[in-house]
C-alpha positions in Angstrom: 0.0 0.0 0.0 1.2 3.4 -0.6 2.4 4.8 2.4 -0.5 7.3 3.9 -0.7 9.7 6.4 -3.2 8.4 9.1 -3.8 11.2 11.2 -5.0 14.8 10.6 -2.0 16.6 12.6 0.4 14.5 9.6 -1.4 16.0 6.9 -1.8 19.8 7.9 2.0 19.3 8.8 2.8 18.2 5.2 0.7 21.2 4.1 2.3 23.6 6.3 3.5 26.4 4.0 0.2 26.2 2.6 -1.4 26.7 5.9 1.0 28.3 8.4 -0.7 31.3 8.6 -4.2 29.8 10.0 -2.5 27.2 12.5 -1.9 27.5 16.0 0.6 25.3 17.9 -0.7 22.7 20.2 -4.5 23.3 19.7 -5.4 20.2 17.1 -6.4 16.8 18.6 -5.1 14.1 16.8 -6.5 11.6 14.7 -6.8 10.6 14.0 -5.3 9.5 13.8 -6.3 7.0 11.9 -8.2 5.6 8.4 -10.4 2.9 7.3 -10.7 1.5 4.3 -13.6 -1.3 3.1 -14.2 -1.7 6.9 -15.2 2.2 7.4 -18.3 0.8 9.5 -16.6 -1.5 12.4 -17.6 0.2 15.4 -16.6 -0.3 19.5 -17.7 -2.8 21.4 -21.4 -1.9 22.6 -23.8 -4.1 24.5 -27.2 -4.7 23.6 -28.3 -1.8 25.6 -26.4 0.5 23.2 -27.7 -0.8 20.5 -31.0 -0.4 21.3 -30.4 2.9 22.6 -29.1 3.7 19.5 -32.0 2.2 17.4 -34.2 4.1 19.4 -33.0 7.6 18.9 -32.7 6.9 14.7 -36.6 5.9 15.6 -37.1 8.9 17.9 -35.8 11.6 14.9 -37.7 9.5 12.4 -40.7 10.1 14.2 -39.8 13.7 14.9 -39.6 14.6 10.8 -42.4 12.7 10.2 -45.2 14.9 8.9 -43.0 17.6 7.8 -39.5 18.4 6.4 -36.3 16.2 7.9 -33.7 18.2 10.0 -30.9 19.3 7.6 -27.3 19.4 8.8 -24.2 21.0 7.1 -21.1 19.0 7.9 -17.5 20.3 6.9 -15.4 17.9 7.0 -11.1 18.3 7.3 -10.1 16.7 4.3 -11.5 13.9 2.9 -8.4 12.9 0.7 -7.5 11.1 4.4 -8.7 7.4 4.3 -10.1 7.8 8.0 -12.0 10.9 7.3 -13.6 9.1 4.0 -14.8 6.6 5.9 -16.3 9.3 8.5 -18.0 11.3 5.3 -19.3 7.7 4.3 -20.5 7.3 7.7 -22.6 10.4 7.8 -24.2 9.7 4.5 -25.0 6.2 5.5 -26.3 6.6 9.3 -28.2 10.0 8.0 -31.0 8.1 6.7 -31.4 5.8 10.1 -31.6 8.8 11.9 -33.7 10.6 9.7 -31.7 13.6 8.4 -31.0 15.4 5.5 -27.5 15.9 5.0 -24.7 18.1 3.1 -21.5 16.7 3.3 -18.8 19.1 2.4 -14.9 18.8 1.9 -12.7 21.8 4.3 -9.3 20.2 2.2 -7.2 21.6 4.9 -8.0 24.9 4.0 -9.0 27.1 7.2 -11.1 29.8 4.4 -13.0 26.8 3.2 -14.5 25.8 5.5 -15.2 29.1 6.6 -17.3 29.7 3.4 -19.0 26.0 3.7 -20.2 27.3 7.0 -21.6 30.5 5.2 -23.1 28.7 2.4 -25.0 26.5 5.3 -25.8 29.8 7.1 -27.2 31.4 3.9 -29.3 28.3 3.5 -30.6 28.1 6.4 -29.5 24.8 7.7 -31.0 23.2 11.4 -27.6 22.4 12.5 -24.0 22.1 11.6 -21.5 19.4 12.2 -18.0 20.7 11.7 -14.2 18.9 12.0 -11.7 22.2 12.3 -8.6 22.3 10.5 -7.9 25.2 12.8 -9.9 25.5 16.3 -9.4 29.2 16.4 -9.7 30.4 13.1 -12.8 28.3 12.5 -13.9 30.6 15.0 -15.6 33.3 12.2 -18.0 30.9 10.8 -19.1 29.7 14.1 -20.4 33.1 15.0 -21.8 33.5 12.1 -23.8 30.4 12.2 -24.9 31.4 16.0 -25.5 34.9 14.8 -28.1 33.4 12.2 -29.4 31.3 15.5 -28.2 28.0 13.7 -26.5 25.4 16.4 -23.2 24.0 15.7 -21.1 20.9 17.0 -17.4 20.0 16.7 -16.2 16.3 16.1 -12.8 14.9 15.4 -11.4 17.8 16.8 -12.0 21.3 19.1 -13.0 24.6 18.4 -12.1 27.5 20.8 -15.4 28.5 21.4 -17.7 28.0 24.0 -21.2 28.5 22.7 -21.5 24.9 21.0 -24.1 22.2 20.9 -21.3 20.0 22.1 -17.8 18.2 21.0 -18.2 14.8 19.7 -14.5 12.9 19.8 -12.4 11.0 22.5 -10.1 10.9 25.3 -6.4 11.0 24.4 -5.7 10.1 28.0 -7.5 7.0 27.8 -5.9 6.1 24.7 -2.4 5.8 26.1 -4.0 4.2 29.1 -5.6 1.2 27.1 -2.0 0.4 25.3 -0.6 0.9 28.6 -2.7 -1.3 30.3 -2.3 -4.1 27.9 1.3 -3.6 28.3 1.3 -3.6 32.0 -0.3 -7.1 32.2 2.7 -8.9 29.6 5.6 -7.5 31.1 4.0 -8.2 34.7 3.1 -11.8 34.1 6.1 -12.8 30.8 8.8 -10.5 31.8 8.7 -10.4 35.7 7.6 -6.4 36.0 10.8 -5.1 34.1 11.2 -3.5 31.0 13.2 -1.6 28.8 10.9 1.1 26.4 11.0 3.8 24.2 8.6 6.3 23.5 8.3 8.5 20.4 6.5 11.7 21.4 5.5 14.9 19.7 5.4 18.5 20.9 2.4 19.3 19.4 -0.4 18.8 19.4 -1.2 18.3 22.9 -3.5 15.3 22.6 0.1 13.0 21.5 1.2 14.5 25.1 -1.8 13.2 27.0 -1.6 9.8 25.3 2.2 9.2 26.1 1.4 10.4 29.8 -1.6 8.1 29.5 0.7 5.0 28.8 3.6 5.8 31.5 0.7 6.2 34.4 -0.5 2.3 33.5 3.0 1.1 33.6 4.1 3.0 36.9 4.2 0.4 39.3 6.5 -1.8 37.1 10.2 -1.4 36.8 10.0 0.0 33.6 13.6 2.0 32.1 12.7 4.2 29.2 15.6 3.9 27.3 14.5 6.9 24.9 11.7 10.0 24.6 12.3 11.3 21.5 10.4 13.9 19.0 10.1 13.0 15.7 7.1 15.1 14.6 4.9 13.3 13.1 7.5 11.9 10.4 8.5 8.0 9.6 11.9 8.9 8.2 12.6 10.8 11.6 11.0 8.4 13.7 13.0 5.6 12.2 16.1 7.5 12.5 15.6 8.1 16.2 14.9 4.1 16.8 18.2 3.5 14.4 20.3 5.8 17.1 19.4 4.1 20.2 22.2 1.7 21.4 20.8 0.2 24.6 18.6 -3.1 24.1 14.6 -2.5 24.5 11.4 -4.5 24.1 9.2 -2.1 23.5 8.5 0.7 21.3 5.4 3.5 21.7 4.4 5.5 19.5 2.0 8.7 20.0 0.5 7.7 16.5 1.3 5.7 13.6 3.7 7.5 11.6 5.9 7.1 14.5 5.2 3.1 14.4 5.5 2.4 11.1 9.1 4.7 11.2 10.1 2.5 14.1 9.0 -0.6 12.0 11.4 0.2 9.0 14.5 1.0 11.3 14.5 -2.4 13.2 13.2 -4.6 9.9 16.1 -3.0 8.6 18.8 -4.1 11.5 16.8 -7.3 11.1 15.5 -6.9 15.0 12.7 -9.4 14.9 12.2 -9.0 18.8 11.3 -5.4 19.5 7.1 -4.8 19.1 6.1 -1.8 18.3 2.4 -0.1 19.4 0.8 2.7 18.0 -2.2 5.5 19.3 -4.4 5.7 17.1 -4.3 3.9 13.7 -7.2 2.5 11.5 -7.2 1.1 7.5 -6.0 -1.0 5.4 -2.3 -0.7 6.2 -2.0 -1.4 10.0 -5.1 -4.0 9.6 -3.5 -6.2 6.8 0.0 -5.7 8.5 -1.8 -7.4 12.0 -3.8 -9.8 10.5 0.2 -11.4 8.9 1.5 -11.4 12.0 4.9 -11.3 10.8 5.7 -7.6 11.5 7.2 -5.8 14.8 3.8 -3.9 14.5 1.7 -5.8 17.3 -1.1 -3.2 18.2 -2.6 -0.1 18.4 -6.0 1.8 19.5 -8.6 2.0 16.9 -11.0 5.3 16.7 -14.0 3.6 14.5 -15.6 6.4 12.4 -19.1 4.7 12.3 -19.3 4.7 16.6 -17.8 9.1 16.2 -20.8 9.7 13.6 -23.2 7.5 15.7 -22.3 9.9 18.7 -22.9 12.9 16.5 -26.0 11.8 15.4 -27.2 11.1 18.8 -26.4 14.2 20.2 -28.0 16.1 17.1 -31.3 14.1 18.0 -30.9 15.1 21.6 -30.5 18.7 20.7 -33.8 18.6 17.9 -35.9 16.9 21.0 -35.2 20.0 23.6 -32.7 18.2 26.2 -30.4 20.7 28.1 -28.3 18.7 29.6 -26.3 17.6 27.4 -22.6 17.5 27.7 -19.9 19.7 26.5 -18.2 16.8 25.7 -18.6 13.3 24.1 -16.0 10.5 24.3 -16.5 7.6 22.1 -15.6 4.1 22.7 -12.1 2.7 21.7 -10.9 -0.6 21.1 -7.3 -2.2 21.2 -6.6 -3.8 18.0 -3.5 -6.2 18.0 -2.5 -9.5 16.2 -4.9 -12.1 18.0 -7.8 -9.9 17.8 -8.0 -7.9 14.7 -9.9 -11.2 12.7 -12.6 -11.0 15.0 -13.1 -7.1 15.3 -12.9 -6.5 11.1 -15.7 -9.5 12.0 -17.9 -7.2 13.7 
């Protein structure tokens, strides 16, 4: 497979002379982190209450349009040339019917302006609600007034906006991702490897969310002897990444990666010193790359935390339907569900 950029903080990086103007250090949340390809509609795991919880607020906005015209939502997407954020546009254009919505699904391409004028172009035709990913959470800012000027509501997903007059923001805990590769962790090098450890960790500056998911992975481990042989930057880049993992001359079990750039990096430097022992975990992947590469088996890739895009637009469309029905309560802030995906369980959760 060509080699991709999973997440969205990779691609606005790769675009930066494009875009330096409209970004803002350490505001972006990650994703992303991650892509789907056929498999754009696995989702977490959720028990049968979920399910029928979900089931029953498609019904409830069903019944809601019924007799008169469906809710319409404007969504502005970051850049749907990303295999993740595909599968999230797909997502939307499937699960909008289910719910009962009418929806326009529109491309930002990285480009802070665009989105800006999508948001407009929703205002001028007098959308019910609109759903936005930000390429930029302050500069988006403009076209959220706007939209609350004309008295239409607006949500973030994927990732923040600075401002504080929204329906809510649909995405998920960073913290919790590091803790769920941590935790796995914590329980094979208590019970294979006698508590001790030797790890490195490949960290970024910004944005913050990478931060919160390496901190998230060093809480779980620390009641185990645990030496971390290396913290190292490589922002965001595979050829930097793999340059950091080449440099290191202490032995190690274990790489981390805040995302999977980082992996995939660390992958190539120890294939290429033939080091078939070191396994390497990611935060936040999803597609056809690190799926095929854990369903062989046969790679220092082991694992990494999966953000499904159908369970992220099932949260948005549950909180839309909240909103249309009246409820106040709802929260600033949804988390989704996330799943570790690693080589003895990635059959049965593509199976899902």
């Amino acid at each position: 497979m060509i080699i991709r950029v999973n997440t969205k903080e990779e691609l606005i990086m790769l675009k930066m002379k494009k875009v330096l103007s409209l970004l803002v250090s350490g505001v972006m949340t990650l994703g992303l982190l991650s892509g789907c390809s056929g498999n754009q509609s696995q989702g977490s795991n959720n028990d049968s209450s979920d399910a029928s919880a979900t089931t029953a607020a498609a019904t409830q906005a069903a019944d809601s349009n019924a007799g008169g015209a469906k809710k319409r939502i404007g969504i502005s997407l970051v850049y749907k040339g990303d295999e993740w954020c595909a599968a999230v546009a797909d997502e939307f254009a499937k699960q909008a019917e289910k719910f009962g919505y009418e929806v326009n699904i529109q491309d930002g391409n990285l480009d802070n302006e665009t989105q800006i004028k999508q948001i407009e172009n929703f205002v001028a035709q007098q959308y019910d609600l609109i759903m936005v990913d930000p390429i930029n959470a302050e500069g988006i800012v403009p076209g959220i007034e706007t939209a609350r000027a004309a008295g239409i509501p607006v949500m973030s997903f994927d990732s923040p906006a600075a401002y504080d007059d929204l329906v809510s923001y649909v995405s998920w805990d960073s913290y919790e991702t590091g803790q769920i590769i941590g935790n796995y962790l914590h329980d094979r090098i208590k019970n294979e490897m006698g508590g001790k450890a030797n790890v490195v960790r490949l960290t970024m500056a910004s944005p913050v969310a990478i931060g919160e998911r390496i901190k998230g992975v060093k809480d779980a481990l620390a009641d185990l002897d645990i030496t971390y042989v290396a913290e190292q930057e490589y922002e965001g880049n595979r050829e930097k990444a793999a340059n950091v993992v080449t440099n290191i001359k202490e032995p190690f079990d274990f790489v981390i990666a805040g995302q999977d750039n980082g992996a995939w990096g660390a992958v190539s430097a120890l294939e290429a010193l033939n080091n078939k022992d070191v396994e390497v975990y990611s935060m936040g992947a999803y597609g056809e790359e690190c799926f095929t590469t854990l369903q062989k088996g046969t790679s220092n890739y082991r694992g990494s935390v999966a953000v499904s895009p159908s369970e992220l637009v099932k949260s948005c469309y549950e909180t839309a339907t909240e909103h249309f029905e009246g409820k106040t309560d709802i929260p600033d802030r949804v988390n989704i569900n996330l799943d570790l995906i690693n080589v003895e369980n990635i059959n049965e959760y593509l199976a899902r």
